[in-house]
DOVEXVEX-577385 format. One line per 8 residues: number of its first residue (from 1); their letters; for each residue x, y, z of N, C-alpha, C. Coordinates in steps of 0.2 Angstrom, whole numbers, plus 5000, padded with zeros to 4 digits. Each point is the difference from the previous one (the first is absolute). Layout:
NUM) a) X Y Z X Y Z X Y Z; ... .
This chain:
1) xxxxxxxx) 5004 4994 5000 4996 5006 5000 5004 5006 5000; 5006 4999 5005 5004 5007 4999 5004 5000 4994; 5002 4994 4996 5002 5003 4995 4996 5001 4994; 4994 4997 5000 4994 5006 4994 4999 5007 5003; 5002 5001 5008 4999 5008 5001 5005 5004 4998; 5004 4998 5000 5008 5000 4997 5000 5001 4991; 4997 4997 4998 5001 5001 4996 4993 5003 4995; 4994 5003 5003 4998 5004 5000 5003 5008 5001 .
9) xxxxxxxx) 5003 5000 5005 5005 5006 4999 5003 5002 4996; 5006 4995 5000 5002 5000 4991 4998 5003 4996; 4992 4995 4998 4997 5003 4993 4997 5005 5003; 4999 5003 5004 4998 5007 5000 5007 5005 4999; 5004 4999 5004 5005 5005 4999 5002 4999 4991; 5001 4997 4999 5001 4999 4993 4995 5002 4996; 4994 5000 5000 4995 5006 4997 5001 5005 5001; 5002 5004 5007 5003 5006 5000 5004 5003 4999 .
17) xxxxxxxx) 5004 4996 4999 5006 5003 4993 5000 5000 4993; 4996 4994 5001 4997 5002 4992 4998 5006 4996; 4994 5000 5006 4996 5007 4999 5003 5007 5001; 5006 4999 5004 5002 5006 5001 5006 5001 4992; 5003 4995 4999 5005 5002 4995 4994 5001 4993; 4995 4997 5001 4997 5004 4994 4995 5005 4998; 5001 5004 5007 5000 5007 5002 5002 5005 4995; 4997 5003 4996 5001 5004 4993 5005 5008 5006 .
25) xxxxxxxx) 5006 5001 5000 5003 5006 5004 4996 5005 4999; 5001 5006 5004 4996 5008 4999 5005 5003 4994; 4998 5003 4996 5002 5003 4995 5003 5006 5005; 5006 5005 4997 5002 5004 5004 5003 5007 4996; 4998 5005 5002 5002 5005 4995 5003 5005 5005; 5005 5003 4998 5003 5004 5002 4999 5006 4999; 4998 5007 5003 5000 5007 4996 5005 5003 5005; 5005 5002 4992 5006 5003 5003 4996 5009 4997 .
33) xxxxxxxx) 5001 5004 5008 4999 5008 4997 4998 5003 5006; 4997 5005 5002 5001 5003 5005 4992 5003 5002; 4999 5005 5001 4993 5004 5002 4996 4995 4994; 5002 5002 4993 4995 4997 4997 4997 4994 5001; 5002 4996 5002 4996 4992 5001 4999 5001 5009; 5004 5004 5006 4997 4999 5005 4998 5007 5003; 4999 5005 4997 4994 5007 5003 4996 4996 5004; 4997 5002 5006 4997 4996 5006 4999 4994 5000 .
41) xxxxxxxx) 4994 4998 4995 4998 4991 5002 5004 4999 4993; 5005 5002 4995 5000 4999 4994 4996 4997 4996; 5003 4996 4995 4996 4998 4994 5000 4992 5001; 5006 4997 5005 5000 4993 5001 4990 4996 5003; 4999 5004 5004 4994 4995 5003 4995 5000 4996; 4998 5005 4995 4996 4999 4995 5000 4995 4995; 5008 5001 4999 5002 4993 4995 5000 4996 5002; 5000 4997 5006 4999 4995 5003 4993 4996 5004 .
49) xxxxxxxx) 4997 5006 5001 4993 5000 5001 4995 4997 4992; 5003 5002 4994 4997 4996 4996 5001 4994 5000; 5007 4998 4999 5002 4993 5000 4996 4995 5003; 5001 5003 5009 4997 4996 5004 4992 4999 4999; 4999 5005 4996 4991 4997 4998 4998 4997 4993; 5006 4998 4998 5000 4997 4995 5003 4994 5001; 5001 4996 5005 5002 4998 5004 5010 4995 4997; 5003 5004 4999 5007 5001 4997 5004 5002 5007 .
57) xxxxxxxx) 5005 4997 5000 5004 5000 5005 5010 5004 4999; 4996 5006 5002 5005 5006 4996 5002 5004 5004; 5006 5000 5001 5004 5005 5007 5004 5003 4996; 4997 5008 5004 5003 5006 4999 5007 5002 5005; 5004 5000 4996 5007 5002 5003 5004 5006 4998; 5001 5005 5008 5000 5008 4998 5008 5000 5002; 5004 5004 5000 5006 5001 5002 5002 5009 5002; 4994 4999 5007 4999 5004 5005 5005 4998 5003 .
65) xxxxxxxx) 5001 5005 5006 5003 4998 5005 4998 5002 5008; 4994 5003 5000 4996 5001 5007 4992 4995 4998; 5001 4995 5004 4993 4997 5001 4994 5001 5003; 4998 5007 4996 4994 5005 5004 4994 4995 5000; 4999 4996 4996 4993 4999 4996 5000 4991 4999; 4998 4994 5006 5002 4994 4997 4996 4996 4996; 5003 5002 4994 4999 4997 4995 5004 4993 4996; 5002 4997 5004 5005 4996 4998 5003 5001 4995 .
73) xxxxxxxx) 5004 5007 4999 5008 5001 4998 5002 5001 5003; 5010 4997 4995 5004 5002 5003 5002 5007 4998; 5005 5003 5006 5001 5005 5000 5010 5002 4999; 5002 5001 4994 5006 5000 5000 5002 5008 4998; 5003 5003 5002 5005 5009 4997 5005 4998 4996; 4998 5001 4992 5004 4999 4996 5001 5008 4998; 5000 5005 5006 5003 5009 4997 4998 5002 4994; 4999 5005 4998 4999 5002 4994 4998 4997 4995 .
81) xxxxxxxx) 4994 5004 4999 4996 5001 4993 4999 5007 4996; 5001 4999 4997 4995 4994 4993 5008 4994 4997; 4994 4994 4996 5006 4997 4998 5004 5000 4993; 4996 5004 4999 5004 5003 4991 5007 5004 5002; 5001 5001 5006 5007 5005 5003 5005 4992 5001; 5004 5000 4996 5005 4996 4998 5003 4999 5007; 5003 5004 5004 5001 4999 5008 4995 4996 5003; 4995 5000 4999 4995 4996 5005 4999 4995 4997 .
89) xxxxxxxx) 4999 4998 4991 5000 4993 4997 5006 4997 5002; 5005 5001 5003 5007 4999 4999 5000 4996 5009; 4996 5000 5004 5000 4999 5006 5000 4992 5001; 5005 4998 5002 5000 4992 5000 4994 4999 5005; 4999 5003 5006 4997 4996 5004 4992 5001 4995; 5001 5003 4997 4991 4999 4999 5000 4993 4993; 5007 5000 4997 4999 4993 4994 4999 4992 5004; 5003 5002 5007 5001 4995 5005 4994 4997 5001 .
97) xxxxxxxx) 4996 5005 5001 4994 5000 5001 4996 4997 4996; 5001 5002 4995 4993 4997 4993 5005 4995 5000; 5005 4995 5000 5002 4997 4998 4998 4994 5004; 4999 5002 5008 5001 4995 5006 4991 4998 5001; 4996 5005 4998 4992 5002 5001 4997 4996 4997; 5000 4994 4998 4997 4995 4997 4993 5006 4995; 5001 5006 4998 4995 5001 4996 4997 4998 4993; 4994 5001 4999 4998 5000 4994 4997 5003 4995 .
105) xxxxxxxx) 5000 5008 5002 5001 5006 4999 5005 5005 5002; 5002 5005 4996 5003 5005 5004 5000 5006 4998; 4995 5005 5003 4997 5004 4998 5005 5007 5000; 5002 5004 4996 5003 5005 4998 4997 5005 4998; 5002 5007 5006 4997 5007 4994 5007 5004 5003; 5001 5003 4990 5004 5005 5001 4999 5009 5001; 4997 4999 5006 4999 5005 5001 5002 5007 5000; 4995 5007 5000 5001 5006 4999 5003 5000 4994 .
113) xxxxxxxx) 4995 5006 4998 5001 5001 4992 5007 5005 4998; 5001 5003 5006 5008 5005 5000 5006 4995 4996; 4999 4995 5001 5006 4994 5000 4998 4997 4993; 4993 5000 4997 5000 4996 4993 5000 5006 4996; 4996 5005 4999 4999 5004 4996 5006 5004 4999; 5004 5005 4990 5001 5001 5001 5003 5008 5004; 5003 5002 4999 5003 5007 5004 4995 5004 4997; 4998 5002 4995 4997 5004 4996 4991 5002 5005 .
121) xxxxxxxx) 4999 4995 5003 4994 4998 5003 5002 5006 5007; 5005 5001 5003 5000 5006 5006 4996 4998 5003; 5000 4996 5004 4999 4999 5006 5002 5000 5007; 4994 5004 5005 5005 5003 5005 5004 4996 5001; 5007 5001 5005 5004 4996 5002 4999 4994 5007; 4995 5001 5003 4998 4993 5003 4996 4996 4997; 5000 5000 4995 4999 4993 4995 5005 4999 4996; 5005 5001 5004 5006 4994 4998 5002 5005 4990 .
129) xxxxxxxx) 5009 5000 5001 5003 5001 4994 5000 4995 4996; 5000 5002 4993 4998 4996 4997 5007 4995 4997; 5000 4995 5001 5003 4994 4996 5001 4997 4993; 5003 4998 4995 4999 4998 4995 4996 4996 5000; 4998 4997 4992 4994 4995 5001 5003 4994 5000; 5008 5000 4997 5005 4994 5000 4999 4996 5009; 5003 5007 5003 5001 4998 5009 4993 4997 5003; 4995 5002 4998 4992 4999 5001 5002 4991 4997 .
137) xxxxxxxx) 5000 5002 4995 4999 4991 4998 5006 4995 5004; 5004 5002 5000 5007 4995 5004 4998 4998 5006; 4998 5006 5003 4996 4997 5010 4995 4996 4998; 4997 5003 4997 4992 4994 5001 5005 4993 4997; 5003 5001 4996 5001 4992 4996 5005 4995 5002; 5002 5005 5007 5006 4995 5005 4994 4997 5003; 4995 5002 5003 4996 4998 5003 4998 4995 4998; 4998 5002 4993 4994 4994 4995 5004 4994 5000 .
145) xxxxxxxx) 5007 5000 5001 5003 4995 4996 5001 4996 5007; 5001 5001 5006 5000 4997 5004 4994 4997 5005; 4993 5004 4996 4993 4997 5001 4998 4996 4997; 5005 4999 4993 4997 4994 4994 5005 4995 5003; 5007 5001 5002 5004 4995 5002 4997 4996 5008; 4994 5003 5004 5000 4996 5004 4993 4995 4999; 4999 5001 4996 4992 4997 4998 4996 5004 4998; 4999 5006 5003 4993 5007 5001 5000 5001 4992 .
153) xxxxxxxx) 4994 5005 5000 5001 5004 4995 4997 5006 5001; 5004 5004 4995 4999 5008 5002 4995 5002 5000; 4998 5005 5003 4993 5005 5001 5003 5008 4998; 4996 5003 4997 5002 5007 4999 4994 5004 5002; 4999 5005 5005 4996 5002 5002 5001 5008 5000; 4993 5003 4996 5002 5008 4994 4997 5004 5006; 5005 5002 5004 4999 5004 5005 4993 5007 5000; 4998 5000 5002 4993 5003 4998 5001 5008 5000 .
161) xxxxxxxx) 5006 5002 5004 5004 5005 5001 4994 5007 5002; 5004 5006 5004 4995 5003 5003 4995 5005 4996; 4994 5003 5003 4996 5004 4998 5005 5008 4996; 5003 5001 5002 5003 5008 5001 5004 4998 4992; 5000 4996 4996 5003 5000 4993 4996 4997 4997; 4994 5001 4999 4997 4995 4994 5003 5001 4993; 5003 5004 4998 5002 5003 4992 5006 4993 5001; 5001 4996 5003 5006 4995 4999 5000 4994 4999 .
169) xxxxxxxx) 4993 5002 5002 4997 4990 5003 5001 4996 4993; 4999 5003 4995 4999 4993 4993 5007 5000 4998; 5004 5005 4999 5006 4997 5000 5006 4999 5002; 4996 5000 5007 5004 4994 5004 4998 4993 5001; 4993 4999 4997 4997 4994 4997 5002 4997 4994; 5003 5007 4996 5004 4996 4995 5006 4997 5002; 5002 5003 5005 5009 4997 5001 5000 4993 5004; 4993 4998 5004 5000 4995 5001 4998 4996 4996 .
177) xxxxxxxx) 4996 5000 4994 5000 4997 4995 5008 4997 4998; 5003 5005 4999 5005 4997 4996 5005 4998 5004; 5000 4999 5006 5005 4998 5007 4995 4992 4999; 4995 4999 5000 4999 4994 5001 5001 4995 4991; 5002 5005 4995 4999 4996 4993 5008 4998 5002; 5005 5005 5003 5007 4998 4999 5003 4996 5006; 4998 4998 5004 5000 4994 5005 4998 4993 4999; 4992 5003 4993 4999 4992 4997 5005 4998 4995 .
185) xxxxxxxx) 5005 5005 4997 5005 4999 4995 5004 4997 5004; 5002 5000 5007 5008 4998 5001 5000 4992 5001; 5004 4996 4998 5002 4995 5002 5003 4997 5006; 4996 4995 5003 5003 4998 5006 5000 4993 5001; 5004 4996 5000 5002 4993 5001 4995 4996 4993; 5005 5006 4995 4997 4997 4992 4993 5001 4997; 4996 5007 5006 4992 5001 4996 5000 5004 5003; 4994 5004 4997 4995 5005 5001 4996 4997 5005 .
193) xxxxxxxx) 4999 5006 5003 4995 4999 5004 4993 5006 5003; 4995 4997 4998 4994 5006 5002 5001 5001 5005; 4999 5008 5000 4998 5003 5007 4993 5004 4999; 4997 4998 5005 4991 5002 5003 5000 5010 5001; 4996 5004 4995 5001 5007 5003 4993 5001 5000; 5000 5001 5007 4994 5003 5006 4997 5007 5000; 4997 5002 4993 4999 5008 4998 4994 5004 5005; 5006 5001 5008 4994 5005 5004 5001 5006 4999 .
201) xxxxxxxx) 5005 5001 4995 4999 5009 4998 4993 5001 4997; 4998 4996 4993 4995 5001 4995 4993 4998 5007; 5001 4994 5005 4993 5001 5003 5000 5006 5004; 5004 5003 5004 5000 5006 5003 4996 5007 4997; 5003 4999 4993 4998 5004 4998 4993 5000 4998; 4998 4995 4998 4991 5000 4999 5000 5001 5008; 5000 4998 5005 4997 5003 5005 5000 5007 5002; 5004 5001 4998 5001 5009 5003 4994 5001 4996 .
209) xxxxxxxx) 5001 5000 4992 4994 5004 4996 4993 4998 5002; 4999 4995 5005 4993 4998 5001 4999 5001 5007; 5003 4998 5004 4998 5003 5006 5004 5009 5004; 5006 5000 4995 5002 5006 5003 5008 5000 5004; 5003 5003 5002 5007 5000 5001 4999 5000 5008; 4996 5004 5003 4998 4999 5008 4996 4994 5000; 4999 4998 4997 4995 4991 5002 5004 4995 4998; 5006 5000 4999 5004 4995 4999 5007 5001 5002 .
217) xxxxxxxx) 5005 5008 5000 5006 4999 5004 4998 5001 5007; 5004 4999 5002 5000 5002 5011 5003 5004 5000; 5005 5000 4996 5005 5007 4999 5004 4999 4993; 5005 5005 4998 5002 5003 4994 5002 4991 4995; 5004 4996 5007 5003 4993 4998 4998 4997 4998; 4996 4998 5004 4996 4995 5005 4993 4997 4997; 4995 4995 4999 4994 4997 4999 4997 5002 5008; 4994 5001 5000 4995 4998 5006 4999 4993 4999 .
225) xxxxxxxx) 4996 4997 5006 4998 4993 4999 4997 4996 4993; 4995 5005 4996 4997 4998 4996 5003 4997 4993; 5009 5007 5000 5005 4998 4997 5006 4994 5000; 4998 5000 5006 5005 4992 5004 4996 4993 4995; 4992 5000 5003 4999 4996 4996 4998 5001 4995; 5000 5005 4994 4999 4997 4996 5008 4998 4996; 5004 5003 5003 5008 4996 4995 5000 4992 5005; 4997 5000 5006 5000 4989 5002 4999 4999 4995 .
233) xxxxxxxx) 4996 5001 4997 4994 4999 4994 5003 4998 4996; 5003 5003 4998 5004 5001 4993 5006 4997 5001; 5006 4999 5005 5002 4996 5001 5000 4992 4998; 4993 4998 5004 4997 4994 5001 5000 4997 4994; 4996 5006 4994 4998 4997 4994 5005 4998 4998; 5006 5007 4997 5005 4998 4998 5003 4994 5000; 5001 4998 5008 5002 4993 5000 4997 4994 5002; 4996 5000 5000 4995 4995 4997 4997 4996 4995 .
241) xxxxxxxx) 4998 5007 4996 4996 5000 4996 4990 4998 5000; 5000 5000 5005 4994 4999 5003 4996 5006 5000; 4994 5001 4998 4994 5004 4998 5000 5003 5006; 5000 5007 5002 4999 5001 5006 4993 5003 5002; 4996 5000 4996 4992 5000 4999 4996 4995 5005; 5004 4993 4997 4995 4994 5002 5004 5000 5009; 5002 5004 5001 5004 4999 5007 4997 5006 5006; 4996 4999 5006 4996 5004 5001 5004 5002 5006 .
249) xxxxxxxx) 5008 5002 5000 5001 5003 5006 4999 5006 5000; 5000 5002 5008 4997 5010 4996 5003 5004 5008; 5005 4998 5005 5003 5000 5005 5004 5008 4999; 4997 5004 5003 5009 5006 5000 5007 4997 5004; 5003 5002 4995 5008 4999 5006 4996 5004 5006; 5005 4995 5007 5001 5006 5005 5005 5003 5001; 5002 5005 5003 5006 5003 5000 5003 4997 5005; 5007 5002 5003 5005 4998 5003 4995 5003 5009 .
257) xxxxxxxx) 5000 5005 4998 4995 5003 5007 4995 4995 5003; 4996 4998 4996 4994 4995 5003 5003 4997 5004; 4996 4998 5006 4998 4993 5004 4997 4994 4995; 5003 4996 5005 4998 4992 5000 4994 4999 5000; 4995 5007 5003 4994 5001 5000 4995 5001 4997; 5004 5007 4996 4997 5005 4996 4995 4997 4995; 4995 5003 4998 4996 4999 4996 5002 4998 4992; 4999 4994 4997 5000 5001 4993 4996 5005 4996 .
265) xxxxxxxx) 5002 5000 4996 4995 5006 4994 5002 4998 4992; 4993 5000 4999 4999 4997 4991 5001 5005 4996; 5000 4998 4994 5000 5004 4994 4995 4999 4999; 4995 5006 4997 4996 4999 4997 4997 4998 4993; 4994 4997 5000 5001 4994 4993 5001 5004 4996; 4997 5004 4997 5002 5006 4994 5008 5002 5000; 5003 5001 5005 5008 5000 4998 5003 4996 4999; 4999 4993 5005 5004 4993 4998 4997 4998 4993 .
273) xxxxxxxx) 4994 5002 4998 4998 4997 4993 5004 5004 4995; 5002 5008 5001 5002 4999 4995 5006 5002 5000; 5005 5000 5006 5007 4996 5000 5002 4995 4996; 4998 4993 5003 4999 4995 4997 4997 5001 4993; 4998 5002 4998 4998 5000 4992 5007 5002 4995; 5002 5008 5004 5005 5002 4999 5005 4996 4998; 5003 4997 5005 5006 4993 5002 4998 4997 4996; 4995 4998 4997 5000 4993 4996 5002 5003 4994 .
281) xxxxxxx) 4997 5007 4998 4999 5001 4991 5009 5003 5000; 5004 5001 5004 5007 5001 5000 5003 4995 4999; 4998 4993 5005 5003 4996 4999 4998 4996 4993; 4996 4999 4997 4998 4997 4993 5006 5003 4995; 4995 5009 5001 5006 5004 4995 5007 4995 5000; 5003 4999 5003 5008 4999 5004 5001 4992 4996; 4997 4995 4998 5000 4994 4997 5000 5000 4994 .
């Protein structure tokens, strides 16, 4: 008797190993950038708030370094941003990182338009001196090459950049167009390789002209909530490729301030409906 209880155990521990190694892992994405992915609740919990109601198993990984907000990131100070400044792309600890981070994305924006546009554009001087477009392309494509070389693959994400310059916005949409054509041209370990671009300047901008510039910035840099979630959104889709229509999250990020208590607050259906409609008809365009 005690050796069939015996080996009943057995056969159950042996099913749970089963079951456990055929356990499909969490998908994992990394956003390397600064305010722009974490201004108060960021843009992570909304992207992951859809996932998880789609029921897809997708960790978002920040590289913060103060744990205001427990969202299950990690938090690491990889120093200065943006990552188009060849100093910063050049930063071992952070290759160390996408390299050791078992990811499966890694989210990139080259941010501030001072730094891609050129000279001619005159922009004040706290939006960054401008760079050549060569220096622009070398940063990101140490990066790229060492996201392609760990298994990941790259994300470019078209910084939505602030209200006080609209006269710049598309053509610094152009520049990230062609930062993501000349990154899919480089060769790495014998190919090409696509990279995913995340167009939240062109959705920003239909929302400013719809709802308005005080109903969607918090300030001059910054999204309010409604603008967190709608780039989750778009995120989500991008890397997906799932309808975000047929998906009824409608959750606002909280911010880093809320309590563990604090009340949830929805989007309303008429803006999550036509967020989401938005996100999709960009992301088709984009196929």
């Amino acid at each position: 008797m005690k050796s069939l209880d015996k080996l009943g155990i057995l056969s159950a521990v042996a099913l749970s190993l089963l079951s456990y190694s055929d356990k499909t892992p969490s998908t994992r994405t990394l956003f390397i950038g600064n305010s722009v992915f974490n201004y108060q609740g960021g843009i992570a919990q909304s992207f992951e708030g859809f996932c998880r109601t789609e029921s897809l198993d997708h960790e978002a990984v920040s590289q913060l370094n103060t744990p205001r907000f427990p969202h299950g990131i990690e938090f690491i100070d990889f120093g200065r941003i943006p990552l188009n400044l060849p100093e910063v792309a050049a930063s071992e600890a952070l290759h160390e990182h996408i390299r050791n981070g078992d990811f499966d994305y890694v989210i990139l924006e080259a941010r501030r338009s001072g730094y891609l546009l050129p000279e001619v554009a005159n922009l004040p001087e706290d939006r960054g001196s401008p760079i050549s477009y060569s220096e622009n392309l070398r940063a990101l494509a140490q990066l790229h090459e060492t996201i392609v070389s760990s298994g990941a693959q790259t994300v470019l994400y078209m910084h939505p950049g602030i209200h006080l310059y609209p006269d710049v916005k598309l053509p610094t949409a152009q520049i990230y167009h062609r930062l993501q054509k000349d990154l899919e041209d480089i060769e790495i370990q014998g190919a090409e390789h696509k990279v995913i671009l995340v167009p939240a300047l062109y959705l920003w901008l239909d929302a400013t002209l719809r709802y308005g510039t005080e109903n969607w910035f918090a300030n001059p840099g910054h999204g309010n909530a409604l603008a967190r979630y709608a780039s989750g959104c778009l995120v989500y889709t991008f890397l997906t490729g799932k309808d975000p229509r047929k998906n009824p999250f409608d959750e606002l990020p909280k911010s880093f301030e809320s309590g563990p208590d604090s009340p949830t607050r929805f989007v309303p259906a008429s803006q999550a409906n036509w967020i989401k409609k938005q996100v999709w008809l960009y992301y088709t365009a984009s196929l």
